[in-house]
CHARMM-style PDB file with segment names, atoms N, HN, CA, C and O in Angstrom:
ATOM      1  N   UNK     1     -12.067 -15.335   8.438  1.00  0.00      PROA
ATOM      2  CA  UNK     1     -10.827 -15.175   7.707  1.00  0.00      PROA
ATOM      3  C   UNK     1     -10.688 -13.706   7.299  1.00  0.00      PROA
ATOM      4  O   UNK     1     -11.461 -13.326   6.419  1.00  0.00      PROA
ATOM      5  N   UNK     2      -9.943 -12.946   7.734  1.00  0.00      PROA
ATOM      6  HN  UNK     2      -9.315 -13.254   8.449  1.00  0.00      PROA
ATOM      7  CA  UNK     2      -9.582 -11.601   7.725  1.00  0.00      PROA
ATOM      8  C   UNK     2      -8.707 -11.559   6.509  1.00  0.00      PROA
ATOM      9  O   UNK     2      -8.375 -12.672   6.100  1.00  0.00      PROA
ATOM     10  N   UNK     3      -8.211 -10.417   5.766  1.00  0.00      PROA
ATOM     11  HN  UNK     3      -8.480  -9.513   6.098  1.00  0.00      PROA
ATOM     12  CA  UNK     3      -7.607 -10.135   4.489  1.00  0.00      PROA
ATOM     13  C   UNK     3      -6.962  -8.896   4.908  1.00  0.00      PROA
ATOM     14  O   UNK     3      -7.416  -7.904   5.477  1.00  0.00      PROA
ATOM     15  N   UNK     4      -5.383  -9.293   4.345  1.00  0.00      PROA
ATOM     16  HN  UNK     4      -5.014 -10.099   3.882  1.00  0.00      PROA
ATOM     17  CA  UNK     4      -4.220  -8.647   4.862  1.00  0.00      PROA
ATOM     18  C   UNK     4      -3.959  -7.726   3.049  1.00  0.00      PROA
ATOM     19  O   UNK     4      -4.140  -8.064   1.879  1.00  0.00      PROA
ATOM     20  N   UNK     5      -3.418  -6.374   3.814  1.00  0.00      PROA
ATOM     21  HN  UNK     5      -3.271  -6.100   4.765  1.00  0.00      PROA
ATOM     22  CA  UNK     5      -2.930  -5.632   2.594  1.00  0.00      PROA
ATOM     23  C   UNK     5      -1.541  -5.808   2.424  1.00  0.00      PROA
ATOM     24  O   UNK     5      -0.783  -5.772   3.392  1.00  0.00      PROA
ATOM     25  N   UNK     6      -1.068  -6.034   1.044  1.00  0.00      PROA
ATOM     26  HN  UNK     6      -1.685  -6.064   0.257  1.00  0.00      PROA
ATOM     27  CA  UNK     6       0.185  -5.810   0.952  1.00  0.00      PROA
ATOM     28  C   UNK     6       0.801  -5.084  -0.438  1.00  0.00      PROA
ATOM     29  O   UNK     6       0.025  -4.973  -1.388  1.00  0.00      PROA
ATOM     30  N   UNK     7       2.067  -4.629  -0.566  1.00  0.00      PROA
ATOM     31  HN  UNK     7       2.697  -4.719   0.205  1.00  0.00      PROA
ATOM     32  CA  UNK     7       2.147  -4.297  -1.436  1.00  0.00      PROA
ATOM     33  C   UNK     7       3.494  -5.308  -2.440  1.00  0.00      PROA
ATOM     34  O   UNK     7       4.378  -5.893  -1.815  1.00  0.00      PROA
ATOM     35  N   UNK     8       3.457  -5.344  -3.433  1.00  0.00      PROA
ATOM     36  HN  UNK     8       2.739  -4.869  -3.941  1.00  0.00      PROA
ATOM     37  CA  UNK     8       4.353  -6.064  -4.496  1.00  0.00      PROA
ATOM     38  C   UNK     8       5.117  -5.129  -4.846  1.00  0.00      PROA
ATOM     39  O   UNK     8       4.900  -4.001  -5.289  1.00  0.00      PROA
ATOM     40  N   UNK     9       6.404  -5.925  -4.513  1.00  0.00      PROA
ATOM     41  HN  UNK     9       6.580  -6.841  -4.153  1.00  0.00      PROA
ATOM     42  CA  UNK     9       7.462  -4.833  -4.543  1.00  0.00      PROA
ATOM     43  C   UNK     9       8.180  -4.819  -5.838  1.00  0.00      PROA
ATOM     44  O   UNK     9       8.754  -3.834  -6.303  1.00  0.00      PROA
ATOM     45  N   UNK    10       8.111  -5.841  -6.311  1.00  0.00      PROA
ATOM     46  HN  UNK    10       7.644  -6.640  -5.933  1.00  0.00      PROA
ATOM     47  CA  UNK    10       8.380  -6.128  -7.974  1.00  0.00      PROA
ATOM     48  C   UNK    10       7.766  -5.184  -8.544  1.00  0.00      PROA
ATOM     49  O   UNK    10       8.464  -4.518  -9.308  1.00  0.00      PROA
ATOM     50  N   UNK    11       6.468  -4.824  -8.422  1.00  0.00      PROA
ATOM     51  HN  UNK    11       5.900  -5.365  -7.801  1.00  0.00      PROA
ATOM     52  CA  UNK    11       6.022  -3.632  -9.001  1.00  0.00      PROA
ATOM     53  C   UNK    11       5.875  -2.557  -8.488  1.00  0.00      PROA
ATOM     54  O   UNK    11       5.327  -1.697  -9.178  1.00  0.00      PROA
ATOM     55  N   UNK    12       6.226  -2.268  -7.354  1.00  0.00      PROA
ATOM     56  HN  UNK    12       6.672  -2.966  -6.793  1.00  0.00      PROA
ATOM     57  CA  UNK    12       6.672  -0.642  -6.930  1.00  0.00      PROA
ATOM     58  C   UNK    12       7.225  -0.064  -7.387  1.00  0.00      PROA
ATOM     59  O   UNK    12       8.339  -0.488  -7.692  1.00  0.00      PROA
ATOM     60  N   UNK    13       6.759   1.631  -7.850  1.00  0.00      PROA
ATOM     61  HN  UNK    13       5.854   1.976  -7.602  1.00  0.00      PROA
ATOM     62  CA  UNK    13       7.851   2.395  -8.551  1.00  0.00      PROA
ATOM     63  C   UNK    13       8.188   3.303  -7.180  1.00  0.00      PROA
ATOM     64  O   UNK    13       9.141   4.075  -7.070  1.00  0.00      PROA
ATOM     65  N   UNK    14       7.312   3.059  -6.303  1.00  0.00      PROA
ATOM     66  HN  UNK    14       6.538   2.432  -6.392  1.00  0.00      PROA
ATOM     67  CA  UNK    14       7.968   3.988  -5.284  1.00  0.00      PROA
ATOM     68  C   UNK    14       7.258   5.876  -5.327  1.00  0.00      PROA
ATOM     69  O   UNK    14       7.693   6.755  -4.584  1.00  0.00      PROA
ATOM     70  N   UNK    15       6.139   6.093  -6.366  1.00  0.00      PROA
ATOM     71  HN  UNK    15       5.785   5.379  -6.970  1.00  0.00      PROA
ATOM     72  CA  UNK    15       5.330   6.938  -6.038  1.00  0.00      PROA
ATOM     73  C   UNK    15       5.100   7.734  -4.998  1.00  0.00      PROA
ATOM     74  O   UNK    15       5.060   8.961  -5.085  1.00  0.00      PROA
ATOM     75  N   UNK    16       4.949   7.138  -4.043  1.00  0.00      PROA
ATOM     76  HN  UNK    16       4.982   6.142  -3.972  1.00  0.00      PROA
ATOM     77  CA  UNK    16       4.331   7.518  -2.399  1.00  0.00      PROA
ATOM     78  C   UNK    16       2.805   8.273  -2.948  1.00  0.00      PROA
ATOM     79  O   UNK    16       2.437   9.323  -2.422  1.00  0.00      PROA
ATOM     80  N   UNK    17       2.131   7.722  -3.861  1.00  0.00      PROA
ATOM     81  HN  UNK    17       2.430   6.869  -4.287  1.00  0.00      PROA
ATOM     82  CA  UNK    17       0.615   8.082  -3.649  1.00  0.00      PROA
ATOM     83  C   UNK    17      -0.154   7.587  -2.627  1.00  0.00      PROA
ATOM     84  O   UNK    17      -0.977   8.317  -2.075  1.00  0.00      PROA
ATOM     85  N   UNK    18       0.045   6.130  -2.211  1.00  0.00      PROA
ATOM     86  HN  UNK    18       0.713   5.537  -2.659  1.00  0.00      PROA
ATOM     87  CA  UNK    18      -0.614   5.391  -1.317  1.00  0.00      PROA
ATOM     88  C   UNK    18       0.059   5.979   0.122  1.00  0.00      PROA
ATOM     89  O   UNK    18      -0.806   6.079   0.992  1.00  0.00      PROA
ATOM     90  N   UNK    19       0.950   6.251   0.416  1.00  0.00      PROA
ATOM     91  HN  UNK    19       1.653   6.170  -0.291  1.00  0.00      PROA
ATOM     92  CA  UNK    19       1.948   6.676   1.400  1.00  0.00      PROA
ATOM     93  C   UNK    19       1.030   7.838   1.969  1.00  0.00      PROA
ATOM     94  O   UNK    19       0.804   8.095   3.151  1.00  0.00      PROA
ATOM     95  N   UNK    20       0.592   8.431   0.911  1.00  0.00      PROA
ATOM     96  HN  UNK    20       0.776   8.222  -0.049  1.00  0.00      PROA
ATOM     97  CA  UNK    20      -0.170  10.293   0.832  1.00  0.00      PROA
ATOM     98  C   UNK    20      -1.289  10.248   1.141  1.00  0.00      PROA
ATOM     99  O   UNK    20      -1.727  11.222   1.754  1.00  0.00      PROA
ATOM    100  N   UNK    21      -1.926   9.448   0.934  1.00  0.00      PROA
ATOM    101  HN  UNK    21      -1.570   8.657   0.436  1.00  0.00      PROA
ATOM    102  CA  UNK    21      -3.682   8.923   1.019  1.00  0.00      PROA
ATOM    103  C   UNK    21      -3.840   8.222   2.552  1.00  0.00      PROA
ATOM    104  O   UNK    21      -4.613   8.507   3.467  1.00  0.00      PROA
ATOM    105  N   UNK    22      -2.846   7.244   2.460  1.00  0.00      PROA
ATOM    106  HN  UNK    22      -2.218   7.013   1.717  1.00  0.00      PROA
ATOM    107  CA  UNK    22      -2.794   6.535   4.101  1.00  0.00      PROA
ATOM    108  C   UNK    22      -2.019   6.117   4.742  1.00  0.00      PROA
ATOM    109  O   UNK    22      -1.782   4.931   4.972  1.00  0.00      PROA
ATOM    110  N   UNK    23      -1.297   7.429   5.288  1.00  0.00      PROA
ATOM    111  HN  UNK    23      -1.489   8.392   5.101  1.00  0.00      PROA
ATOM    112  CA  UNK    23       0.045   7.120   6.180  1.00  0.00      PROA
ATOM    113  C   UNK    23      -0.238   6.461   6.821  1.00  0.00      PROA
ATOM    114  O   UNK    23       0.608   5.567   6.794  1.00  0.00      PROA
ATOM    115  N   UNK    24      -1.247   6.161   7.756  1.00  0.00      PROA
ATOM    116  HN  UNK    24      -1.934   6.887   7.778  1.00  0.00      PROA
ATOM    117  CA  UNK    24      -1.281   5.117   8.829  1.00  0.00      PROA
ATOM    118  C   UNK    24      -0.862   3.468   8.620  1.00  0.00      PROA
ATOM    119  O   UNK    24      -0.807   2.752   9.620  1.00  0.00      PROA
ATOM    120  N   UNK    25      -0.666   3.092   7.705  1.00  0.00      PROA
ATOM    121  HN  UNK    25      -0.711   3.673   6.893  1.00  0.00      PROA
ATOM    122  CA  UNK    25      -0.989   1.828   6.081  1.00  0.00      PROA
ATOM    123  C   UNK    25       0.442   1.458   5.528  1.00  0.00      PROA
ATOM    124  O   UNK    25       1.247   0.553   5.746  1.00  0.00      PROA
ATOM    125  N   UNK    26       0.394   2.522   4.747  1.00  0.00      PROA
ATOM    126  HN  UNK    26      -0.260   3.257   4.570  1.00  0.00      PROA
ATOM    127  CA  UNK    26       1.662   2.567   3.995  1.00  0.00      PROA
ATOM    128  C   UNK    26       2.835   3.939   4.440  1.00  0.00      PROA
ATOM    129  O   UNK    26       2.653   5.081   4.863  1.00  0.00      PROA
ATOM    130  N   UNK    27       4.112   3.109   4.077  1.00  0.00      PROA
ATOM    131  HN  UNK    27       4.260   2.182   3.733  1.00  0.00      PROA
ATOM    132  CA  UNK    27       5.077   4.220   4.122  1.00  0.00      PROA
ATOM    133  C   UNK    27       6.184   3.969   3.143  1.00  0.00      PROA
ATOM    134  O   UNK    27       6.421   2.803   2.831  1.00  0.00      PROA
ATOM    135  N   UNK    28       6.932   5.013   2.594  1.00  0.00      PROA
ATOM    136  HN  UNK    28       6.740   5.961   2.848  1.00  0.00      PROA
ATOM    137  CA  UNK    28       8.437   4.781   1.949  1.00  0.00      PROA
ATOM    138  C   UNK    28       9.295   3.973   2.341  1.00  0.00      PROA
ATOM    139  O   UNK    28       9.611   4.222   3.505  1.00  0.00      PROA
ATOM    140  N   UNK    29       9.836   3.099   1.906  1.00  0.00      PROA
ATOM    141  HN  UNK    29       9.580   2.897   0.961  1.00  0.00      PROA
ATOM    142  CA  UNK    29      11.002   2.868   2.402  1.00  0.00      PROA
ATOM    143  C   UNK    29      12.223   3.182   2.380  1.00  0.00      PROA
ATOM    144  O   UNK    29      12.878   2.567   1.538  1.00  0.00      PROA
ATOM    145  N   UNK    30      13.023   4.252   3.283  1.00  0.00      PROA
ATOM    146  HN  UNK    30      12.491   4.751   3.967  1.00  0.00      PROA
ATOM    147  CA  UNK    30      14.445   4.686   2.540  1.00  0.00      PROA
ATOM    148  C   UNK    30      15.217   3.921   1.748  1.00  0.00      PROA
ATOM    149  O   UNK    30      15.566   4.193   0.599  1.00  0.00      PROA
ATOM    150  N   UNK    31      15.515   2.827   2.459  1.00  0.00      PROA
ATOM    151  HN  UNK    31      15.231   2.606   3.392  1.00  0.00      PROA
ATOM    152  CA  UNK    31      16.947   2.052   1.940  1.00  0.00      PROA
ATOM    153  C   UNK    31      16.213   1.396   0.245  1.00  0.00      PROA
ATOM    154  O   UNK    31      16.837   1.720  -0.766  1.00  0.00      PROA
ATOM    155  N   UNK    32      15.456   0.878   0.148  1.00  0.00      PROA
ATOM    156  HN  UNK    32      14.950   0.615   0.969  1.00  0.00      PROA
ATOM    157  CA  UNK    32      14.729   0.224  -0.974  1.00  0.00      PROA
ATOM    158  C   UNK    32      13.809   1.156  -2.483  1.00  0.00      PROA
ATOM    159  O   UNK    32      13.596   0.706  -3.609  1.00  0.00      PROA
ATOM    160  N   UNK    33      13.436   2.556  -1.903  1.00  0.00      PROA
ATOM    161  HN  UNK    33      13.609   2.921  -0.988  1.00  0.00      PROA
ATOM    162  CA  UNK    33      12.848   3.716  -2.277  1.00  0.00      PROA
ATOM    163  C   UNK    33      11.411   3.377  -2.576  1.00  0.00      PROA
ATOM    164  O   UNK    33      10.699   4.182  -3.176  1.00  0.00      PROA
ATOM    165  N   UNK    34      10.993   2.266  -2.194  1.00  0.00      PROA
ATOM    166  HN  UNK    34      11.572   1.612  -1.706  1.00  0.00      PROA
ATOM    167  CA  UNK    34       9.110   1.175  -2.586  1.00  0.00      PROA
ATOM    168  C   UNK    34       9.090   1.457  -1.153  1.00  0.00      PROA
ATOM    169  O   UNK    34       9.884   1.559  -0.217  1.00  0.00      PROA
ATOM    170  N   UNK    35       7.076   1.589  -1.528  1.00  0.00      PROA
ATOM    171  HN  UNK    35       6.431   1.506  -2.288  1.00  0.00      PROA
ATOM    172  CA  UNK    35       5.863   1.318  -0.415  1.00  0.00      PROA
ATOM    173  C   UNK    35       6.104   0.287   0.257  1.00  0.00      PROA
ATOM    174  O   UNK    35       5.848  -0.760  -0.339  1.00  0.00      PROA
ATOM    175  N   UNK    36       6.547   0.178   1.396  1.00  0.00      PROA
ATOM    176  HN  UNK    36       6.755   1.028   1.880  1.00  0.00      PROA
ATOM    177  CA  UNK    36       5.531  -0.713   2.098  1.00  0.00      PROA
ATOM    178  C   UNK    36       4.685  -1.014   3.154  1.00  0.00      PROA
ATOM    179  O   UNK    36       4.722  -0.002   3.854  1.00  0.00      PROA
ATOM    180  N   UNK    37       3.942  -1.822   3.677  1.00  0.00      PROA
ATOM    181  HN  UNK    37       3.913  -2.645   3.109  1.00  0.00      PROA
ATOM    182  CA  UNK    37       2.648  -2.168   4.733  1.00  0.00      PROA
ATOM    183  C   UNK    37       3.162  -1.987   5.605  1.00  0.00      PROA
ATOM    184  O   UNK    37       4.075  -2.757   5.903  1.00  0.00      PROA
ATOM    185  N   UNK    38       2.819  -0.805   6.516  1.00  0.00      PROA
ATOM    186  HN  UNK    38       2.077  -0.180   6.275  1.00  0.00      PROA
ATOM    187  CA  UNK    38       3.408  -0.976   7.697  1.00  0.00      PROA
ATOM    188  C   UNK    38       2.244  -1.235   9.360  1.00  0.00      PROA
ATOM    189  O   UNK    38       2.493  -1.185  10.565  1.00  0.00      PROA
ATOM    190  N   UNK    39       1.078  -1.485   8.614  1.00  0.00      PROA
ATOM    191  HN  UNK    39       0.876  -1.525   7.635  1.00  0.00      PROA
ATOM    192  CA  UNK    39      -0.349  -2.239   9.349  1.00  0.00      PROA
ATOM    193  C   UNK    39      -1.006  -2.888   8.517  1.00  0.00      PROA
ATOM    194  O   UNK    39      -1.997  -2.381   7.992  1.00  0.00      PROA
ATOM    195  N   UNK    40      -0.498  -4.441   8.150  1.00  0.00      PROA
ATOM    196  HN  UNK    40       0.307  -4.853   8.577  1.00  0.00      PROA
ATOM    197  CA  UNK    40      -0.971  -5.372   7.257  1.00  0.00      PROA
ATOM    198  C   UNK    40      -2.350  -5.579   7.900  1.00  0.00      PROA
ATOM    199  O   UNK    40      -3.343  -5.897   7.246  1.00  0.00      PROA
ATOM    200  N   UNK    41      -2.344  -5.386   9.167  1.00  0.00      PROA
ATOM    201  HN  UNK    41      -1.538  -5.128   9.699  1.00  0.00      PROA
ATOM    202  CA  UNK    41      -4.004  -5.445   9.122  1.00  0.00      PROA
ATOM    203  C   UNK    41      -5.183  -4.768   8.707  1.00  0.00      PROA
ATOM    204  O   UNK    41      -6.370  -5.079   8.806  1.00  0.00      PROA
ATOM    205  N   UNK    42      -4.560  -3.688   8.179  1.00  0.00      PROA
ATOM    206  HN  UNK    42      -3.595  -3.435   8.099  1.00  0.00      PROA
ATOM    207  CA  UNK    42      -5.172  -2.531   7.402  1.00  0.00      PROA
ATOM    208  C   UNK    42      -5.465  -1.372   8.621  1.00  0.00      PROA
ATOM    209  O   UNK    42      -5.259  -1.252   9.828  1.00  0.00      PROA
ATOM    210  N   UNK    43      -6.084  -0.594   7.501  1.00  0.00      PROA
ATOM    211  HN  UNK    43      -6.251  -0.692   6.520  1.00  0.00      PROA
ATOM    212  CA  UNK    43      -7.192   0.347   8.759  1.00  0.00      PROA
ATOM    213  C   UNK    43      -8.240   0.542   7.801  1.00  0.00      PROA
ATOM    214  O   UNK    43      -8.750  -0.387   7.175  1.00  0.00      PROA
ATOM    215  N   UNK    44      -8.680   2.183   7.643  1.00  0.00      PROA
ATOM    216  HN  UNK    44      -8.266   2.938   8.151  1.00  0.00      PROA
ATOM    217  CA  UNK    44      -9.877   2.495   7.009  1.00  0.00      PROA
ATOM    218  C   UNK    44     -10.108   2.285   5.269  1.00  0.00      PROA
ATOM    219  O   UNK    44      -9.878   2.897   4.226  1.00  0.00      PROA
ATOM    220  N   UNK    45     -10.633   1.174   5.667  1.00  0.00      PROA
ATOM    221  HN  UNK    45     -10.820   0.677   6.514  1.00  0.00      PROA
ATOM    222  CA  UNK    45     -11.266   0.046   4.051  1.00  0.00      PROA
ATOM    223  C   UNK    45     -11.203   1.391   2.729  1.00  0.00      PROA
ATOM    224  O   UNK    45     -10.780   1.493   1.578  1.00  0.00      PROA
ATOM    225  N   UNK    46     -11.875   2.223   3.702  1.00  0.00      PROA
ATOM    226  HN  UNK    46     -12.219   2.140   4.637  1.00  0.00      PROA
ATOM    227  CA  UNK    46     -12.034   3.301   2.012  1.00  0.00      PROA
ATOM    228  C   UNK    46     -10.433   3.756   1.827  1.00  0.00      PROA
ATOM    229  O   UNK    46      -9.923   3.576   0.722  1.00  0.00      PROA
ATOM    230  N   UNK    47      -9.919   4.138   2.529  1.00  0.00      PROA
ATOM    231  HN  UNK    47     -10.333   4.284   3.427  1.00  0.00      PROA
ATOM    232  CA  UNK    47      -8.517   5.185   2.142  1.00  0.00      PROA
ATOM    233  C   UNK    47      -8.055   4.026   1.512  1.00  0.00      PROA
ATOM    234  O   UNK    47      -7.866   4.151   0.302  1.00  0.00      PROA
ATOM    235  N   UNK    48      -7.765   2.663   2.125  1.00  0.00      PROA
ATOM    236  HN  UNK    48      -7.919   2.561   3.108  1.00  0.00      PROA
ATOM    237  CA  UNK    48      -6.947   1.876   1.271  1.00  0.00      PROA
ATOM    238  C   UNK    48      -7.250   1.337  -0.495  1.00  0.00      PROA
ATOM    239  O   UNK    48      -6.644   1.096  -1.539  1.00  0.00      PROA
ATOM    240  N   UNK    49      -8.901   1.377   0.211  1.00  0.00      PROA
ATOM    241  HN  UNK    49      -9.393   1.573   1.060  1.00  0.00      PROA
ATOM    242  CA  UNK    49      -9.251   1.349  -1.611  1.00  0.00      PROA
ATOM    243  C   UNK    49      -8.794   2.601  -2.367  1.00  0.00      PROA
ATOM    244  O   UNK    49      -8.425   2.578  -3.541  1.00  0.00      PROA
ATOM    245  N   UNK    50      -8.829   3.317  -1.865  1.00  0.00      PROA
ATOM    246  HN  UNK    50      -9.128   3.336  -0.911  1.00  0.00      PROA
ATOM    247  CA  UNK    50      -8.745   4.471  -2.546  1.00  0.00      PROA
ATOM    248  C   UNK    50      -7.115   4.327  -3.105  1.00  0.00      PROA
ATOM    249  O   UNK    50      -6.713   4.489  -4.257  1.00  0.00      PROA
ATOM    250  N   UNK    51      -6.454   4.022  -2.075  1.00  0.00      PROA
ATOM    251  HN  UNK    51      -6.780   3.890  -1.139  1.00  0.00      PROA
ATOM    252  CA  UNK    51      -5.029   3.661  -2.617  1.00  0.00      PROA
ATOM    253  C   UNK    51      -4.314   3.020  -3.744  1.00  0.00      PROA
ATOM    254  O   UNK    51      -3.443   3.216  -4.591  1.00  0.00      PROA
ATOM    255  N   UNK    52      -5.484   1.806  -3.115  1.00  0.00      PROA
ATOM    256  HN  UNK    52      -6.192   1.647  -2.427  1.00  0.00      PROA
ATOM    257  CA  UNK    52      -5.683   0.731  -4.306  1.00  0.00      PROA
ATOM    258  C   UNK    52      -5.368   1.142  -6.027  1.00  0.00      PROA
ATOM    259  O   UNK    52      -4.562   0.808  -6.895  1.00  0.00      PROA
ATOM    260  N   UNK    53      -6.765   2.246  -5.862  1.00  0.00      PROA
ATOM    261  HN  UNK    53      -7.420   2.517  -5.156  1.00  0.00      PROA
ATOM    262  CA  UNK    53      -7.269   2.476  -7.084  1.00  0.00      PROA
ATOM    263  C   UNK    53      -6.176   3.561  -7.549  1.00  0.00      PROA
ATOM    264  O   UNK    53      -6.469   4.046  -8.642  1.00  0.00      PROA
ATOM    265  N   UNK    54      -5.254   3.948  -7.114  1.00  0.00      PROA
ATOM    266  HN  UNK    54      -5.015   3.554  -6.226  1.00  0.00      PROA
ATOM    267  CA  UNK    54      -4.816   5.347  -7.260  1.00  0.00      PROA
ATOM    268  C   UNK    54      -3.216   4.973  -7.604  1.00  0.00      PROA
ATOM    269  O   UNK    54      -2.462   5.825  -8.074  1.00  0.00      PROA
ATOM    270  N   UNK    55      -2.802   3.650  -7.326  1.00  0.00      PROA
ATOM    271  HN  UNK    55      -3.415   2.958  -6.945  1.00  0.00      PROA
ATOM    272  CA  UNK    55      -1.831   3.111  -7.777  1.00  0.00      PROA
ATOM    273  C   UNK    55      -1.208   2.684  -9.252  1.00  0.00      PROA
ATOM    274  O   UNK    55      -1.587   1.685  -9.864  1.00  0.00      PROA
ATOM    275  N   UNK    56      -0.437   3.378  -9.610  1.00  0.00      PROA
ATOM    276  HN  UNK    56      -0.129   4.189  -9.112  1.00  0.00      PROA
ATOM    277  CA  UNK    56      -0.135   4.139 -10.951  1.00  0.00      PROA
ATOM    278  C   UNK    56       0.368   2.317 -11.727  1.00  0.00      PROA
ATOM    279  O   UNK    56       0.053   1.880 -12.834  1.00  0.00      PROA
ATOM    280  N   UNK    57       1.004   1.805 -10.905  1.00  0.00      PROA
ATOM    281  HN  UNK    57       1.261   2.160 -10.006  1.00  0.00      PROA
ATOM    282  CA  UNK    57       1.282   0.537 -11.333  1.00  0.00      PROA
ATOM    283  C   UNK    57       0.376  -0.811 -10.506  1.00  0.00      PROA
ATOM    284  O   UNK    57       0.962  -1.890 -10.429  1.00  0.00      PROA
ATOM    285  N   UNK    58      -0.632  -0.724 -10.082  1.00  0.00      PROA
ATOM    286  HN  UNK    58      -1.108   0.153 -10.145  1.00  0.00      PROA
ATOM    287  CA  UNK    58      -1.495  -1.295  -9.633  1.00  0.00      PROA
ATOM    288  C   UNK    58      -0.605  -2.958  -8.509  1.00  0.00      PROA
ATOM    289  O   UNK    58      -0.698  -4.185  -8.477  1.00  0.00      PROA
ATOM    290  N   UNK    59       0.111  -1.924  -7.856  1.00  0.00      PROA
ATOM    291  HN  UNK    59       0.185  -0.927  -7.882  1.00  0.00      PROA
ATOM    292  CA  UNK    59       0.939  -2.765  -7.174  1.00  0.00      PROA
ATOM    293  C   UNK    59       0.819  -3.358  -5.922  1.00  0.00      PROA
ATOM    294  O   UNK    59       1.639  -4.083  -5.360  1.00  0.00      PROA
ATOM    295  N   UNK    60      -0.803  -2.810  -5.345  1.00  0.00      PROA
ATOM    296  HN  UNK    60      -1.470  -2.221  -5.802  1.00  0.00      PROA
ATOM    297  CA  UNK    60      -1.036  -2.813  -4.114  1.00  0.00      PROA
ATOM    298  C   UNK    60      -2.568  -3.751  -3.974  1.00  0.00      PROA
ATOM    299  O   UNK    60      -3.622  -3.492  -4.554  1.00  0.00      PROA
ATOM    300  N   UNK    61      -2.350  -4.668  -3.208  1.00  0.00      PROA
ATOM    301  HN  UNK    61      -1.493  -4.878  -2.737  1.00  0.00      PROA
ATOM    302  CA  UNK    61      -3.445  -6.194  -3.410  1.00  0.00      PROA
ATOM    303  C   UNK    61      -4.381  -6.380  -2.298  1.00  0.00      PROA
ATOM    304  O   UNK    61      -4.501  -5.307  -1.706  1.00  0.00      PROA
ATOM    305  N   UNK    62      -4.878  -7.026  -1.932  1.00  0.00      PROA
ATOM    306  HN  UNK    62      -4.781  -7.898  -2.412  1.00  0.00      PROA
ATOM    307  CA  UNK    62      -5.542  -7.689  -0.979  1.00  0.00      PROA
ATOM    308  C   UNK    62      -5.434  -9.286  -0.922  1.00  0.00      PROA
ATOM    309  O   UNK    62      -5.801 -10.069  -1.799  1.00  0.00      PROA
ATOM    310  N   UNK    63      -4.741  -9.642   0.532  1.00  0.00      PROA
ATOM    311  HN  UNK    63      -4.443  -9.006   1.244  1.00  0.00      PROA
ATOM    312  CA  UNK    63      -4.470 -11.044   0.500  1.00  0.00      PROA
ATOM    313  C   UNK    63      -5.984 -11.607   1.088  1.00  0.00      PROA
ATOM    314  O   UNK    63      -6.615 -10.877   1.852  1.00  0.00      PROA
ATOM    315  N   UNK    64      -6.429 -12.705   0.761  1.00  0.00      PROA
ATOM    316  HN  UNK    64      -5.916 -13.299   0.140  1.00  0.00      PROA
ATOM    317  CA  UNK    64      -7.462 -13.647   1.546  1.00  0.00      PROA
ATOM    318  C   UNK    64      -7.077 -14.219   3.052  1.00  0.00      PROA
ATOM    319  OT1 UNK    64      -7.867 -14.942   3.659  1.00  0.00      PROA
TER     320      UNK     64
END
């Protein structure tokens, strides 16, 4: 059972810290101005933690 990243958009302020750390992952969204997953399968475990942790409104999860 693999674990998908996503982000909660209810709590996006739209930062782009995670965007900055791991473009490959996350990106802006124009029309909406929030993060979102754009490789829910992730990539490199650390950048995304790092994202994780770096998320000003702690908006960004790990699904089971």
């Amino acid at each position: 059972m693999s674990r998908k990243i996503y982000v909660d958009q209810d709590e996006c302020i739209g930062c782009g810290s995670c965007e900055g750390i791991c473009p490959e992952v996350f990106q802006l969204n124009e029309e909406t101005g929030k993060s979102e997953v754009i490789k829910p399968e992730g990539g490199p475990e650390d950048l995304i933690e790092e994202a994780i942790d770096s998320c000003p409104v702690e908006a960004i999860h790990w699904q089971e």
